[in-house]
C-alpha positions in Angstrom: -0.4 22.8 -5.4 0.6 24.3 -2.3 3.8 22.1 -1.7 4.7 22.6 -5.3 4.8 26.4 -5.2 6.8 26.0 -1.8 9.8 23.6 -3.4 9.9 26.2 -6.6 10.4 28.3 -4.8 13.1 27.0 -2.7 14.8 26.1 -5.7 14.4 29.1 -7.4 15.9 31.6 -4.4 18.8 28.7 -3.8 19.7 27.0 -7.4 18.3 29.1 -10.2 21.5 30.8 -11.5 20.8 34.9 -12.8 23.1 36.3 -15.3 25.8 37.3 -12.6 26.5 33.3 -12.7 25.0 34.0 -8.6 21.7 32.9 -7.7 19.2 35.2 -5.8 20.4 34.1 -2.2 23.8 34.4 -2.6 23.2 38.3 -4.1 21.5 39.1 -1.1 23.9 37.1 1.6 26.6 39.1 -0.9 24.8 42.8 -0.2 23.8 42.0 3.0 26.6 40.7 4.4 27.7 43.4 6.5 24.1 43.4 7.9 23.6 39.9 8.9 24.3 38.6 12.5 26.5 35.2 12.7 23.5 33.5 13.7 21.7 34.5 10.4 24.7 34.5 7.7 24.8 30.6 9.2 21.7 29.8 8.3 21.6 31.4 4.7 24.9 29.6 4.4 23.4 26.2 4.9 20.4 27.0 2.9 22.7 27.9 -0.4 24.7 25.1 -0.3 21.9 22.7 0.7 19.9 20.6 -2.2 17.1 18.1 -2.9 17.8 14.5 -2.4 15.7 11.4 -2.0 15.6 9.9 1.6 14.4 6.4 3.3 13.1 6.3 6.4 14.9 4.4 8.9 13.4 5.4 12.1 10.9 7.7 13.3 11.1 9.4 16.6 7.3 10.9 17.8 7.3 14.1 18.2 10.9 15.0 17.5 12.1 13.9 14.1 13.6 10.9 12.1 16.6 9.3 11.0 17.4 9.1 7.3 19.2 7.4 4.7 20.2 9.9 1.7 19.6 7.3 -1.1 21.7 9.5 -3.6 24.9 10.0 -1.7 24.9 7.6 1.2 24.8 8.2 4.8 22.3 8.6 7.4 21.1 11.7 8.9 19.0 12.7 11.9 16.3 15.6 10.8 14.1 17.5 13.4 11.4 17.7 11.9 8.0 17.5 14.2 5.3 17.5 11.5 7.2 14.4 9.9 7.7 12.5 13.2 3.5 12.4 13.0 3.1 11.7 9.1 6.3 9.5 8.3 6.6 5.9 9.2 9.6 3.5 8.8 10.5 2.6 5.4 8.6 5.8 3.9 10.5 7.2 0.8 10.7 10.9 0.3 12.0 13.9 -1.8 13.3 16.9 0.5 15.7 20.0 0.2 17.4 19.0 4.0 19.6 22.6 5.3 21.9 21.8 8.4 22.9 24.8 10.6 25.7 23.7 14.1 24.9 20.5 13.4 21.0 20.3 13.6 19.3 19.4 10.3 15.5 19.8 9.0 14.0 20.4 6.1 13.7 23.4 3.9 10.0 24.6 3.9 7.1 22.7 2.0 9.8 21.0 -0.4 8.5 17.4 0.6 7.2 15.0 -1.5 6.5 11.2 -0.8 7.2 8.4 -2.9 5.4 4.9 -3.7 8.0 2.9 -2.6 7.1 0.4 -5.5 7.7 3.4 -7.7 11.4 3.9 -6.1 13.7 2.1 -9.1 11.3 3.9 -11.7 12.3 7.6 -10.4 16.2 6.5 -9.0 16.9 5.2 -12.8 15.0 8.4 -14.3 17.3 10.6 -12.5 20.5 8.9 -12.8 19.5 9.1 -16.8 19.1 12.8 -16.3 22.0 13.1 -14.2 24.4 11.8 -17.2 22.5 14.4 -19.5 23.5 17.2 -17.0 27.2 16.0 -16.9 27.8 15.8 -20.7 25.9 19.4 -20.8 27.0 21.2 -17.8 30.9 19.3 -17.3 29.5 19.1 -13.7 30.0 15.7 -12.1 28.1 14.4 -8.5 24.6 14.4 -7.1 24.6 17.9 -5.3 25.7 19.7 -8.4 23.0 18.1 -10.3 20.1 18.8 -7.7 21.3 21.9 -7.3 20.6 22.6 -11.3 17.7 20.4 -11.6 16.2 18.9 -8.7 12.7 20.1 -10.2 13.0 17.2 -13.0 11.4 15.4 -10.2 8.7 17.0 -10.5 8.7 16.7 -13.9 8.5 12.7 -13.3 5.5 12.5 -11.3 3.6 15.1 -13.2 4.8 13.0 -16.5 3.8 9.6 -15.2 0.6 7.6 -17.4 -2.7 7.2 -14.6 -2.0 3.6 -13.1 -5.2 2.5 -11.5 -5.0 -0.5 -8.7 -5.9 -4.1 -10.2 -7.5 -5.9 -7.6 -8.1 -10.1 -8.3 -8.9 -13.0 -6.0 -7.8 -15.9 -4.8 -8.3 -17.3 -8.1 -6.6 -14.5 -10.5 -10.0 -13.0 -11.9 -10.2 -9.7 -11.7 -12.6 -8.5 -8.7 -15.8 -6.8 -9.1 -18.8 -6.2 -7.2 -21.1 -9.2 -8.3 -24.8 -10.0 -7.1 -27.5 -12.7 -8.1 -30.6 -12.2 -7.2 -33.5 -15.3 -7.2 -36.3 -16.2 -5.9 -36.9 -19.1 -3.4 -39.3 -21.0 -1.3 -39.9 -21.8 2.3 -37.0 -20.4 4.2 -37.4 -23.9 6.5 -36.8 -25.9 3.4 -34.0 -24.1 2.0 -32.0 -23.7 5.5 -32.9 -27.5 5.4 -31.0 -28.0 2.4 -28.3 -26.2 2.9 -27.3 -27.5 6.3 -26.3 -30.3 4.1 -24.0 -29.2 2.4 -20.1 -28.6 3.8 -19.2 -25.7 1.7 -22.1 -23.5 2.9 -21.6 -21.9 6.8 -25.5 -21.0 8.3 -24.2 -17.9 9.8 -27.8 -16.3 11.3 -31.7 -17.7 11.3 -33.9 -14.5 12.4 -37.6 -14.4 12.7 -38.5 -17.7 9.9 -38.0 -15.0 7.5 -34.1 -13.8 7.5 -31.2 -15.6 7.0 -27.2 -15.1 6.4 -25.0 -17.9 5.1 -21.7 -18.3 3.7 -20.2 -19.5 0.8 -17.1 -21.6 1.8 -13.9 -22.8 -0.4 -14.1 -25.9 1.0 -16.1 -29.1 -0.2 -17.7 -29.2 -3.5 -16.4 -25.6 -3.7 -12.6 -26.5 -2.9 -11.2 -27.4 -6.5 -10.9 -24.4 -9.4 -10.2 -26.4 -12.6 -9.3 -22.6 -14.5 -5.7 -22.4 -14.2 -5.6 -18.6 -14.3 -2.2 -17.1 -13.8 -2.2 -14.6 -10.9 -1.4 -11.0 -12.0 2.5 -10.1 -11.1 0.7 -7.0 -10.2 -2.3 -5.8 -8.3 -4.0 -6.4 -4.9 -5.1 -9.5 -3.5 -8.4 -9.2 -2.1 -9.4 -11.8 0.3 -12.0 -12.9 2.7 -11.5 -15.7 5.5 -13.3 -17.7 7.8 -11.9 -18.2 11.3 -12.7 -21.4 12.8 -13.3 -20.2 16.2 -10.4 -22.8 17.9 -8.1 -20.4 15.8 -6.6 -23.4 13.7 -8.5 -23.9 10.8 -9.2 -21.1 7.9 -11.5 -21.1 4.5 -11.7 -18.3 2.1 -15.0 -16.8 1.4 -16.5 -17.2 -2.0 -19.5 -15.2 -1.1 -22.1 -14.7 0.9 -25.6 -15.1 0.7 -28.6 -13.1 2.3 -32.3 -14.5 2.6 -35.2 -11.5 3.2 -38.9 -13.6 2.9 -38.6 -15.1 -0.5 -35.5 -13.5 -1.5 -31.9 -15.1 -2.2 -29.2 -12.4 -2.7 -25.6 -14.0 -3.3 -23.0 -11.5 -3.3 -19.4 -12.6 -4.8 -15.7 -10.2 -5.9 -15.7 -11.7 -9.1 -18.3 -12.8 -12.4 -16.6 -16.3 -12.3 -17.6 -16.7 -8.7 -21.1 -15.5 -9.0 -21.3 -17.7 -12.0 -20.3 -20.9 -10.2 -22.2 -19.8 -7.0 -25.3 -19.4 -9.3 -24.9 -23.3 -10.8 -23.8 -24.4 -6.8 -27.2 -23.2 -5.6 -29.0 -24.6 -8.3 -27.7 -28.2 -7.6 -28.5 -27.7 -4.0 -32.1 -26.2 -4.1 -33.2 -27.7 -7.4 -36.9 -26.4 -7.8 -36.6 -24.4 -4.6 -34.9 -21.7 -6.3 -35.2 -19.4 -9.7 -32.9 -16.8 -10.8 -34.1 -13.7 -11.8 -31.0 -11.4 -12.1 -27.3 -10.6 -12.1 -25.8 -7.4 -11.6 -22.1 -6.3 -11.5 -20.3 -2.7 -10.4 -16.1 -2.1 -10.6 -14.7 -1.8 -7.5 -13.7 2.2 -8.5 -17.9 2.8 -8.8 -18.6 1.2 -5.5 -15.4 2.7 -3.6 -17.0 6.2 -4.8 -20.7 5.2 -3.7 -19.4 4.4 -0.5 -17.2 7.7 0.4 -20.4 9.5 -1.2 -22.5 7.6 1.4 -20.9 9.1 4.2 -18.4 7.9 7.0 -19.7 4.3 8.7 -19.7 3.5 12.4 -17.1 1.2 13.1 -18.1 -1.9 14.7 -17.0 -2.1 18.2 -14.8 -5.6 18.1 -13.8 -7.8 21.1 -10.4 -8.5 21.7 -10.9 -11.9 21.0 -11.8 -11.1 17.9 -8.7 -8.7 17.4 -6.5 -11.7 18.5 -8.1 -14.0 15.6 -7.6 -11.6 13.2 -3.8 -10.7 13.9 -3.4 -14.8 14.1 -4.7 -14.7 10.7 -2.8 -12.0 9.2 0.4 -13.7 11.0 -0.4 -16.9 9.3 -1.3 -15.1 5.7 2.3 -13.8 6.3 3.7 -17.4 7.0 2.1 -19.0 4.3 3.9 -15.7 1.6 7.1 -17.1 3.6 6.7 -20.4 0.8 4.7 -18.7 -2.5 6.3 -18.5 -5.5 6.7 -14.9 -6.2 7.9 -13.7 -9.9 9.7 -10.8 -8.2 12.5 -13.5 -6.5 12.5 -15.2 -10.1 9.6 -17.9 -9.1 11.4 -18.6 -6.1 9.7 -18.5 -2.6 11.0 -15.7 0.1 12.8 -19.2 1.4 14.2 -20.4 -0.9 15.6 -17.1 -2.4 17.5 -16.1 1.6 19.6 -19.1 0.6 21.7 -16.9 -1.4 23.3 -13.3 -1.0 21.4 -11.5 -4.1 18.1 -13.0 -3.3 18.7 -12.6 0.5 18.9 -8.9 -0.5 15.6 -9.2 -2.6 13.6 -10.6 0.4 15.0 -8.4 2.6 13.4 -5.5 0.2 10.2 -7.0 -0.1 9.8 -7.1 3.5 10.8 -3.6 4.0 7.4 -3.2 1.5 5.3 -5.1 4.0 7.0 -3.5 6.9 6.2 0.1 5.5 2.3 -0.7 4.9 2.4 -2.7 8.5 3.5 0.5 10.2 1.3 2.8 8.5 -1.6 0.6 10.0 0.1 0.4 13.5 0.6 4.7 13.3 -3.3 5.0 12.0 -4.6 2.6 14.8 -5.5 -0.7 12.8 -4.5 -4.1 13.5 -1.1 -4.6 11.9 1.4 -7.6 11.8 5.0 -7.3 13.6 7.6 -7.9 10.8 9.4 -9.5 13.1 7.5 -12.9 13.1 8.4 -13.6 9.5 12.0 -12.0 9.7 12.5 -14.9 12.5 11.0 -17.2 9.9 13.3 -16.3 7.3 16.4 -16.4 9.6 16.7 -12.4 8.9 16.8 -11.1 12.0 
């Protein structure tokens, strides 16, 4: 990779030591000395002391730069740095070889690197491992001596880490997949018939006598789960909810159902909901319906179908709608406020700010949610405002 090349070789001109015990930039500043100009001896000066450290972002200024903490020896700096201003948000976590010549400070060439935040601990224990190595090998003690010698072991890290795909489950805790039952029905009269019946089934669109859209509602006879399935610690939560349109009341989706002629498609995320769904429609349409197939696709096969497929039109969305949709994400939010969460030792966000050490362990997971949040706000989707559940949690 480009940016790999780049930080090698920034490393190897500035750290990489030849046989003189000088490396390559400090032979030429040494030859050329007499050569350089003030202005240029200044800024090979700050490049051969300079190193690789790993940075949080604290604030981003468009167009100019950002403020960064240096998570390896304290302190905030401000770096100009236009290009990041554009691709950085707050809370981002990067790798970068920062130079600072009268006071200004920006990074070093294509030496860059972001960082999953939820992989931060991983890499911040790694190299504190590697740093004692270094000090029990080298008699060199502190963080710029070590990057200096080895700031590429990051590198090494990433390139060394096993493949981790995404685990995505429901509502429920079963692990989501793209499910779909297929069966054949009667009279589309006599089955809307039925179904308008029923509480746990929304009639979402009657077209023509022949077409018809419904959803399947976790409400009802549909409410109640009796599997107790333990949610993953982690993975994605993938869910689907119903806006009542006064802006109060929410359902999740269990599925959805489409009607063509004499058709019956129920799509569901999950085998255990298509199951159910299956049994559900059976009780309600009794001889009405027949099943004739299931079919199921991981969410990595259909995730590739659709970026094969080509980009979609986005649907052109009120602002109504957009106003619904953040007052749903802002209640999501409020209701993560009270879940019991594994990571705050099966307290709730809370109950854990009642004390300093799980004050500070909120206070990091909101800086997760606050970092995706602002990536949606910089990329122009809807996104929540932090600040709502900070108030809730008395952390403003």
């Amino acid at each position: 990779m480009a940016e790999d090349h780049g930080a090698f070789t920034e490393w190897f001109l500035n750290d990489f030591l030849l046989p003189s015990g000088k490396t390559i930039m400090e032979e030429f500043y040494s030859a050329q000395f007499s050569r350089l100009t003030p202005e240029e001896r200044a800024i090979l000066e700050a490049h051969m002391v300079g190193y690789t450290s790993v940075y949080e972002i604290q604030e981003v200024f468009e167009g100019k730069g950002f403020r960064a903490k240096d998570l390896l020896m304290g302190g905030e700096l401000e770096i100009r740095e236009v290009s990041g201003s554009r691709q950085f948000v707050k809370w981002d976590i990067i790798t970068a070889r920062v130079y600072t010549v009268n006071g200004i400070s920006k990074i070093a060439g294509p030496t860059t690197q972001m960082v999953p935040r939820d992989l931060l601990d991983s890499l911040m224990g790694f190299l504190r491992q590697e740093q004692e190595v270094f000090t029990r090998e080298a008699g060199k003690e502190g963080w710029p001596a070590f990057m200096k010698a080895r700031a590429y072991r990051i590198r090494h890290y990433f390139s060394n880490l096993p493949e981790q795909k995404r685990v995505f489950h429901t509502d429920e805790g079963h692990q989501v997949v793209i499910a779909r039952a297929e069966h054949r029905i009667g009279t589309l009269r006599e089955v809307i018939a039925r179904f308008e019946k029923e509480y746990d089934f929304m009639i979402d669109e009657v077209k023509s006598g022949k077409e018809a859209k419904l959803s399947w509602i976790k409400r009802g006879p549909s409410k109640e789960w009796p599997e107790a399935v333990k949610l993953p610690e982690k993975g994605l939560l993938i869910q689907s909810k119903m806006l009542h349109e006064s802006g109060k009341l929410e359902w999740p989706v269990l599925g959805t159902i489409s009607i063509m002629s004499d058709r019956l498609t129920l799509e569901c995320l999950s085998r255990e909901r298509l199951e159910r769904g299956n049994k559900r429609l059976k009780e309600i349409l009794g001889d009405l319906i027949e099943h004739t197939e299931d079919s199921f696709q991981n969410v990595d096969e259909a995730m590739k179908k659709r970026a094969h497929s080509g980009p979609e039109k986005e649907p052109k969305v009120s602002r109504h709608a957009n106003l619904l949709v953040q007052a749903q994400l802002t209640r999501q939010y409020q209701d993560w406020t009270d879940a019991k969460m594994p990571a705050l030792n099966g307290m709730s966000p809370r109950e854990a700010v009642r004390t300093p050490e799980g004050r500070q362990r909120v206070h990091d997971l909101l800086k997760d949610i606050e970092n995706a949040e602002e990536r949606s706000r910089k990329e122009g989707r809807l996104y929540l405002d932090v600040a709502v559940l900070k108030k809730e949690l008395g952390l403003e």
